[in-house]
N, C-alpha and C positions, 0 to 999 in steps of 0.2 A: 493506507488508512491511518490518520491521526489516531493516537490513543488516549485516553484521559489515564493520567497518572495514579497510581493508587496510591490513595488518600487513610491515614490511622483513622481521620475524623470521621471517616464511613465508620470502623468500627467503635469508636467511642459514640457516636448517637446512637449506635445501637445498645448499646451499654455491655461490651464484647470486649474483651483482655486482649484476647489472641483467638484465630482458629484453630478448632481440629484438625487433624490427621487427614482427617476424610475431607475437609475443605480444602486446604491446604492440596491435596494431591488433584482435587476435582480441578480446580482453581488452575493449575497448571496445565491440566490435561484440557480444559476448555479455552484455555490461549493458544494452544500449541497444537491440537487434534481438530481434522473435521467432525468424525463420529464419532460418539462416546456414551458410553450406558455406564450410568452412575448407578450403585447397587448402596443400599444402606438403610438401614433402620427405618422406621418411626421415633422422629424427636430427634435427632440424629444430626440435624443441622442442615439438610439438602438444598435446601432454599434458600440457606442462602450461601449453600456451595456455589450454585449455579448463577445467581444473581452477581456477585461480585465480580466474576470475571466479566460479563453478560457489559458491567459497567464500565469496563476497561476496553470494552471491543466497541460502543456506541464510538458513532463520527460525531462529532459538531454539525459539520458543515451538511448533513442530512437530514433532513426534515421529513421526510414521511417515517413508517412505522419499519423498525431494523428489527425488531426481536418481536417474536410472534410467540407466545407461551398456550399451550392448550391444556384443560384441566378438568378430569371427570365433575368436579361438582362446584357449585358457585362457592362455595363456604371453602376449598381451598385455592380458588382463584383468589377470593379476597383476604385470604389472610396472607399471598406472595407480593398483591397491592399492598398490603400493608407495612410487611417488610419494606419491601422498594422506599416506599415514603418516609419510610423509617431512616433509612440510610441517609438522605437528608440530598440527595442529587438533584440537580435541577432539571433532568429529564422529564420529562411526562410521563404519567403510565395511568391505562385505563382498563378497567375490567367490564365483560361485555357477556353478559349471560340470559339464559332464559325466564323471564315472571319480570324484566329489568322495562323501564320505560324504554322502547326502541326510539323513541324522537329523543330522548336524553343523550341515547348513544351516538346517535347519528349526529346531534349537536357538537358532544365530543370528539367524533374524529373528523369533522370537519376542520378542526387544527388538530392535525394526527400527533397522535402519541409516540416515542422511542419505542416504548414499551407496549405493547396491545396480549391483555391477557383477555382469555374465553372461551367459555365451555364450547366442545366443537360445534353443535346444533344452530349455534347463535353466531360464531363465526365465519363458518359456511354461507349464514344468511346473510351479514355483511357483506360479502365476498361477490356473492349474487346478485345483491344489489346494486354493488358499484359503489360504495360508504367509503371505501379506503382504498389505497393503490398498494397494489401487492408486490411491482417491480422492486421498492427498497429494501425489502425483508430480505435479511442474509444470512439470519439463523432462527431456529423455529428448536422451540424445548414440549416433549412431552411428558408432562409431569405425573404421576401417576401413570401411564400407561396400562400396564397392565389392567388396571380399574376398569380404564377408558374403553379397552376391550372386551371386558364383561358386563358391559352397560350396552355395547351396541352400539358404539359407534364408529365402526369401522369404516363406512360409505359415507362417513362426512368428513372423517379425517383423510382419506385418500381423495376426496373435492380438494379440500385443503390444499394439504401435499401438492396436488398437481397444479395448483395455481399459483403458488411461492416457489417457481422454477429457477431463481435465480439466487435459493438458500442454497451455503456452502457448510454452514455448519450446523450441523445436525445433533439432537440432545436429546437420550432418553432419558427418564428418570424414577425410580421403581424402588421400592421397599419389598420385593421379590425378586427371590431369582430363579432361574431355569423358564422365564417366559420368552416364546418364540417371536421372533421381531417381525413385523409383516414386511411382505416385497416392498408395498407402495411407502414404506418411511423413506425408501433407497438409501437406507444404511445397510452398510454390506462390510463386515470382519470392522467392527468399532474396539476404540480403544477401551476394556473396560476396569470400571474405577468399584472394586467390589469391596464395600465394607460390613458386609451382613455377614456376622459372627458364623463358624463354621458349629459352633457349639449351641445348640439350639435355646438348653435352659439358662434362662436369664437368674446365676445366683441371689438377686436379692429381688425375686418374684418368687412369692411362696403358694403354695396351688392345697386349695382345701376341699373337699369332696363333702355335698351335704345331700344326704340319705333322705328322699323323702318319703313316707310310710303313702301317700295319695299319688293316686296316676297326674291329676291336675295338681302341680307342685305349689300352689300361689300360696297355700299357709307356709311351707318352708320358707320358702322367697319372704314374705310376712315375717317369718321372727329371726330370718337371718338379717333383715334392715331391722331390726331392734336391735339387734346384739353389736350394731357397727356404734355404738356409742354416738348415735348423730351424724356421724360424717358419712359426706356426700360416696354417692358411687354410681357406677354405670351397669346399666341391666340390659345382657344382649339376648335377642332371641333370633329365633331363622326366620318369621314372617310377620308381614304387618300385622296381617289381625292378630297374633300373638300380642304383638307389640301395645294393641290398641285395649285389648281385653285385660291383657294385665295394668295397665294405666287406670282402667277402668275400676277392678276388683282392690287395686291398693288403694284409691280412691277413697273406695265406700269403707277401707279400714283404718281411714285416720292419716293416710300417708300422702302428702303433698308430693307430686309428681309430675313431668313432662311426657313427651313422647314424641320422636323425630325420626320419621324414614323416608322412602322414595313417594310416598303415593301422597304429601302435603303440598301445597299450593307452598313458593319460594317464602312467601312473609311469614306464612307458619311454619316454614323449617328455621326462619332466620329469630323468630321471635320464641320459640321453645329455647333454640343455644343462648340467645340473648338473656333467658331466666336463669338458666341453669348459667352461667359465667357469669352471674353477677349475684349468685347466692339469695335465689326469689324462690327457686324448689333446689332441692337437694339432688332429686333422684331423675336421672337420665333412663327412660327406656328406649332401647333402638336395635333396629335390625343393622348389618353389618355395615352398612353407608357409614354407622356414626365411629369406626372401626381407625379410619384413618383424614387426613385432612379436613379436622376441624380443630377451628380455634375454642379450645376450652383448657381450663385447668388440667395437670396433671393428678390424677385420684390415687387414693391410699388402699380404691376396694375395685375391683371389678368382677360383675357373678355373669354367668353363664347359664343362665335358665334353659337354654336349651345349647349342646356341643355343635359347633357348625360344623358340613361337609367337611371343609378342608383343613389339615394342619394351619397351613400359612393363612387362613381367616381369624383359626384360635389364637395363632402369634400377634397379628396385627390386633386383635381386641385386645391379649393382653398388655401391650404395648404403650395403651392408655397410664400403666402406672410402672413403678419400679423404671423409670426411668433415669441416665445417669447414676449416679450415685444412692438414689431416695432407693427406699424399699417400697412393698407395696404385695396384695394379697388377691388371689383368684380366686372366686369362690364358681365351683360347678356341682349344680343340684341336677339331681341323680333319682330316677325311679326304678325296680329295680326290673322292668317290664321293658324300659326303655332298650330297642338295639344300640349293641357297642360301637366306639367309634376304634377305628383298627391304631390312630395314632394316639390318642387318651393311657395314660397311666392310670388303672382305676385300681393301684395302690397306694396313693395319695394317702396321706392323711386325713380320718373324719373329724368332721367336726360338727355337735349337736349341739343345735339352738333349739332344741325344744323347751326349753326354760324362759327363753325371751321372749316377753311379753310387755313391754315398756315403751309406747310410741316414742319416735326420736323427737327432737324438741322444734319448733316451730319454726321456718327457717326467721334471718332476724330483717329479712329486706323484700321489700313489693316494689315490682316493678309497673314503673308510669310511664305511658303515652304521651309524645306532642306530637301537633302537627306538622313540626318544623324542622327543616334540615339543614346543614351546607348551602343547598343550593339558595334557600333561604337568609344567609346571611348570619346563620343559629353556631356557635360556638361552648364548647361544653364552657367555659367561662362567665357568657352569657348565661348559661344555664344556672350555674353555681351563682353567681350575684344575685341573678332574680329568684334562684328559690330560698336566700338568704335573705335580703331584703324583704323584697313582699310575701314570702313565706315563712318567713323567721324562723329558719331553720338553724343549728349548727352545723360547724363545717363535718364535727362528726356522724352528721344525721345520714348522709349522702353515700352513697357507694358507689358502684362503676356507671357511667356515663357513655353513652355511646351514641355517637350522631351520623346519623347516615345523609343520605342526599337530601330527603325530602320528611326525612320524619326521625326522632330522638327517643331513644330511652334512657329511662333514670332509675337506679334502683334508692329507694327512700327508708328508713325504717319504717317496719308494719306499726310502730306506737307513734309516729309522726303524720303518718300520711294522710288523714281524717282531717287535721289541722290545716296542714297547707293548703289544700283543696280548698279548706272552706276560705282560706287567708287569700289566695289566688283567686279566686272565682272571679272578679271582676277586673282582674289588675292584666295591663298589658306590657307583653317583654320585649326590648327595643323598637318601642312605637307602636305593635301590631298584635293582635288577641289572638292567642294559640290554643286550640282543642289542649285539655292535658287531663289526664284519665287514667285509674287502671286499667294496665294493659292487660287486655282478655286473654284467658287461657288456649293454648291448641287445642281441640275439640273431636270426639270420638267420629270417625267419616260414618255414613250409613255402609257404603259398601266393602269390603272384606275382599282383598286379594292377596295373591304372595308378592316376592317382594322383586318386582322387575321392573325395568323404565323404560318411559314411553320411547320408542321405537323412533327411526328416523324415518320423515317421510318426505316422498320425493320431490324433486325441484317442482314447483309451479310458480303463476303469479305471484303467489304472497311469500315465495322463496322457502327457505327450509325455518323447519320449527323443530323444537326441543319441549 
C-alpha cells in the first residue's frame, strides 16, 4: 500500500504545535498494530489520535470507502467530520446518521467517500441497501464504543462487522476502561494505548456539595445559577422528564434555558447545542447523552442535580470543564432524604446560596434561522456580506455562524436583531429569497419517559432504522 506522507500542514490547519503523548503513541500504535483499544479522557485529543494515522494509511489509487468510523451519536460523528475537513486533505469524508435526508446520502456515496462516518442504525441500512461497497474497507474505528453498547446497538454493529470481512485493522476507542470487548468486533488480545489517569480526582476540578432544605431541589438549582455570576453551565439529571421539568420551572423564573436528550427529533437536538455554542441561552439541561461527544464550549460550572448510577458517568459529566490546564467547579445538590451514592464524597465542601437571588444577565446573542445551506450554494461569507449590506449590521454585531447542508444559523445581538429583519425582509442573498427568522426554541414533548433509545429494529423492506 502507498502511503501519503505525513504532512506539519495537517497540524498547522488545525492550529496544533505538536501532539500529545497519547497521540503520539496512538499514532504509532495504529500504523504498526491490527488491534488497538485506545483508552483516554474526555478532551484528550482521540480524535484526532485516530484520524491522523487513519490519513497516512488511505491509498490513492482506491476509490471506494477504506475507513469505516461508527459513532453513538450524530453530534459526535459530526464533529470527527469536522476535524477531518479541518485537516485540510483532499480525501472525502461523509457522515450518515439518523433524522439525515437518506436521498442526500445516498447522493453522497454514490461517489464514495475514503472516509464514511455513522451512527450504526443508518450504517447497517446503507449496507442493506446496497449504497456503498464494503469490499474496500480495511479498517473500521469504534469510537465511543462503550456508549454504543449502552444505547443498544449491538445487532447492528455485529451486521456491520460481518459485512467489512476484508477489514485488517481494527480500532476501539473509549473514554472508559474495564469495558468488555464483544466476540463479533474479532479483536482478540489488542494492543492497548491507556491514557486514563490511574488517579481518578482531577486537581483543578473542585467539587462543592449544595444542601437543599426541599425534597424538589429546583429553588437550590435557582439561586445556585445566580450566584454563577452569569456564566454559562451545564445541568445533568438521570431522566428526561427531569430534564424537561426543570427547563420548564427555570423558565417560569426568569432563567433562559435549553434542553437536549435522547427522546428529541435530530433538528432539535442539533438546534438546542447550536444556542447554547453560540451564547443564545446560557444554561444546558441534559441527561447523560450530553456527558460526552459533543461539540460545545468547555464550561467553568457543571451542577449535578441529580448523582448518576455510575462513577465513570459522574467522571465523564465532570469532564465538561477543568480541562487541560483550565480549572473549573462541580456543583452537586443534595437532599438530605435523597439514597447515597457508595462512590460520592459527601465530605466535599458546602456551599450556601441561599442569599442569591439576582437573575443572571441576558444572554447577549439570538439565534436566526435561513433557509439555506451548503448544498445551496450559502457560505458563512455570504452570510456576513449580506447581513452587512442589506442588514447593516457591524462586523461586531454577528457571533458564530454555522451552515449546515440545507439550512444556517446565525447568532445576532438580541439589540440588533429587530432591525435587520425589518432591513432584510424584502432583500435577496445571492439572487434567491431565503426564509430568515428567529430560530424557535426546543419545546416541552407531552410524553415523559426515562432516558433510553429507540431500540434496533429488524431487517425488512425499508431496511434498518435508528
Amino acid at each position: 500500500m502507498s502511503q501519503n506522507p505525513f504532512s506539519n500542514n495537517v497540524l498547522l490547519n488545525l492550529g496544533i504545535p505538536s501532539l500529545n503523548k497519547m497521540q503520539e503513541a496512538a499514532q504509532k500504535a495504529i500504523l504498526n498494530e491490527d488491534n488497538i483499544l485506545l483508552l483516554s479522557p474526555t478532551g484528550s485529543g482521540k480524535t484526532l489520535a485516530f484520524l491522523l494515522p487513519i490519513f497516512q494509511l488511505l491509498d490513492e489509487e482506491v476509490k471506494g470507502v477504506q475507513c469505516l468510523i461508527l459513532v453513538p451519536s450524530r453530534e459526535l460523528g459530526l464533529q470527527i467530520e469536522q476535524v477531518w475537513k479541518k485537516m485540510g486533505t483532499h480525501h472525502k469524508v461523509n457522515m450518515c446518521y439518523g433524522g439525515h435526508s437518506l436521498e442526500t446520502e445516498i447522493n453522497n456515496l454514490s461517489n464514495p467517500p475514503a472516509i464514511l462516518i455513522g451512527t450504526p442504525g443508518r450504517i447497517a441500512d446503507h449496507i442493506e441497501r446496497g449504497n456503498f461497497a464494503t469490499d474496500s474497507v480495511k479498517t473500521y474505528i469504534l469510537d465511543e464504543f462503550d456508549k454504543s453498547l449502552q444505547l443498544g446497538y449491538h445487532e447492528e454493529m455485529s451486521y456491520i462487522i460481518g459485512k467489512i470481512s476484508r477489514a485488517n485493522k481494527r480500532i476501539l476507542v473509549s473514554a472508559t476502561s474495564g469495558v468488555e470487548i464483544p466476540k463479533y468486533t474479532k479483536i482478540i488480545d489488542p494492543r492497548v494505548i491507556d491514557f486514563i489517569p490511574k488517579q481518578k480526582q482531577n486537581e483543578n476540578l473542585e467539587t462543592r456539595i449544595v444542601f437543599s432544605k426541599s425534597k424538589d431541589k429546583i429553588e437550590s438549582l435557582f439561586q445556585l445559577i445566580c450566584s454563577l455570576n452569569s456564566e454559562a453551565a451545564i445541568i445533568f439529571c438521570n431522566h428526561r422528564e427531569a430534564v424537561e421539568r426543570i427547563h420548564e420551572m427555570l423558565t417560569a423564573k426568569g432563567i433562559i434555558s435549553t434542553f437536549y436528550h435522547g427522546g428529541l427529533d435530530q433538528d432539535e437536538r442539533e438546534r438546542a447545542l447550536i444556542q447554547f455554542r453560540n451564547g443564545s441561552v446560557s444554561y444546558l439541561i441534559t441527561t447523560d447523552l450530553g456527558a460526552r461527544g459533543l461539540d460545545i464550549p468547555e464550561m467553568n460550572h457543571v451542577i449535578h442535580y441529580h448523582l448518576p448510577a455510575k462513577e465513570d458517568e459522574f467522571i465523564h459529566r465532570n469532564g465538561r470543564t477543568a480541562r487541560q490546564l483550565a480549572t473549573g467547579t462541580s456543583y452537586v445538590l443534595i437532599h438530605e432524604t435523597e439514597k447515597k451514592s457508595d462512590y460520592f464524597d459527601y465530605g466535599k465542601r458546602r456551599l450556601d446560596v441561599s442569599e442569591a437571588k439576582s437573575l443572571p444577565k441576558p444572554p447577549v446573542y439570538q439565534t436566526l434561522y435561513i433557509s439555506g445551506g451548503k448544498k445551496n450554494k450559502l457560505n458563512k461569507i455570504d452570510i456576513v456580506g449580506f447581513f452587512s449590506q442589506k442588514g447593516q449590521l457591524e462586523k461586531d454585531d454577528l457571533g458564530l455562524i454555522e451552515v449546515k447542508d440545507f439550512i444556517s444559523f446565525v447568532a445576532v445581538k438580541y439589540s440588533k436583531v429587530k432591525s435587520l429583519l425589518q432591513n432584510i425582509k424584502d432583500e435577496k442573498m445571492k439572487g434567491k429569497k431565503y426564509k430568515i427568522e428567529i430560530a424557535r426554541n426546543v419545546v416541552k414533548k407531552e410524553e415523559e419517559e426515562e432516558e433510553t433509545h429507540p431500540k434496533f429494529t429488524s431487517r425488512t423492506n425499508e431496511g434498518f432504522r435508528r
